[in-house]
C-alpha positions in Angstrom: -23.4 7.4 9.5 -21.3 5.5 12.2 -17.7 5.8 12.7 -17.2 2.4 10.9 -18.7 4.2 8.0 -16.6 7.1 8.2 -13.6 5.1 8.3 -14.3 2.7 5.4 -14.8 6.0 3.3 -11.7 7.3 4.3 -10.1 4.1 3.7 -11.3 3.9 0.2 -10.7 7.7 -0.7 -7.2 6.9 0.1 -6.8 4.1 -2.1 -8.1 6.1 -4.7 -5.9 9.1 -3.9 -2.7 6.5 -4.3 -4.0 4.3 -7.3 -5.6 7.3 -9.4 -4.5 10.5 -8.3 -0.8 9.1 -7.5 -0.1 6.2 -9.1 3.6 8.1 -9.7 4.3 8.0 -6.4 6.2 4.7 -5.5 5.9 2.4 -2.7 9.6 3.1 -2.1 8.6 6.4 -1.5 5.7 6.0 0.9 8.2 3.6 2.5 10.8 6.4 3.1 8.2 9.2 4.2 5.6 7.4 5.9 7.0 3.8 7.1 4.3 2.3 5.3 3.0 1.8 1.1 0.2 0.1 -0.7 1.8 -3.3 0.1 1.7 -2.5 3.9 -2.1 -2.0 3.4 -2.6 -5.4 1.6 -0.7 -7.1 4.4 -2.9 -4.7 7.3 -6.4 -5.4 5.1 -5.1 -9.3 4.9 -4.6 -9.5 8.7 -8.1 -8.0 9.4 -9.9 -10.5 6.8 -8.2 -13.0 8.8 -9.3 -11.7 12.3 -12.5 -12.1 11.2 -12.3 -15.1 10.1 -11.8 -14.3 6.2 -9.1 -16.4 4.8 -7.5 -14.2 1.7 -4.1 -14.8 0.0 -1.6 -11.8 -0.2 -2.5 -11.6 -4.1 -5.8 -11.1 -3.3 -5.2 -8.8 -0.7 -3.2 -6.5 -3.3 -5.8 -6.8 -6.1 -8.1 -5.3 -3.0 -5.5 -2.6 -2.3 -3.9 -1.4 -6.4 -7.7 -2.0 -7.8 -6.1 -4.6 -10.4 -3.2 -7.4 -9.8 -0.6 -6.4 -8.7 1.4 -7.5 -11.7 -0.6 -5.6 -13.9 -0.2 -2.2 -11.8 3.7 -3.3 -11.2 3.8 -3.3 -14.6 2.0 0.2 -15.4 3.5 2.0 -12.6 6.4 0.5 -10.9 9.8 2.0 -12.2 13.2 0.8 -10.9 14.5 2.2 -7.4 17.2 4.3 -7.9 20.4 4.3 -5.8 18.8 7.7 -4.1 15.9 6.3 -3.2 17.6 2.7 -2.0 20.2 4.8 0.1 16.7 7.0 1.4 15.2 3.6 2.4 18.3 2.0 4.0 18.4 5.7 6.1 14.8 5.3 7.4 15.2 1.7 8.2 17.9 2.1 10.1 15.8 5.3 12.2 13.2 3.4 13.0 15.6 1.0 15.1 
């Protein structure tokens, strides 16, 4: 097994660890913590398609990423941000700069 390997596996254990493990844990949160959510990896997986010459649209790129649309898991999962968790966000924006 190559490293390429290795790293696709990883890749896709993690998706499974956030959309069936985790699937409570909200992008706002992974947004707050890490600087980064399941959006984040449609938009990285998008750019690579692309640098390979892969044209994808963003849906597509999140139906890659949640394993269903992304209106359907939005709709399962997704609950509203709470005033906490928006005040959280605003706070690690404004670290990062």
């Amino acid at each position: 097994m190559d490293q390429t390997e290795i790293e696709a596996a990883t890749f896709r254990r993690l998706l499974e660890h956030l959309n069936r493990d985790r699937p409570d844990v909200q992008n706002i949160d992974l947004m707050i913590l890490a600087g980064f959510c399941r959006n984040c990896l449609a938009d990285w997986y998008r750019e690579a398609a692309a640098g390979r010459g892969i044209e994808m649209s963003k849906e597509q790129a999140r139906e890659a990423i949640y394993g269903m649309p992304f209106a359907e898991w939005k709709a399962r999962h997704q609950k509203d941000a709470t005033p906490e968790q928006l005040a959280a966000f605003a706070a690690a924006q404004n670290k990062g700069h």
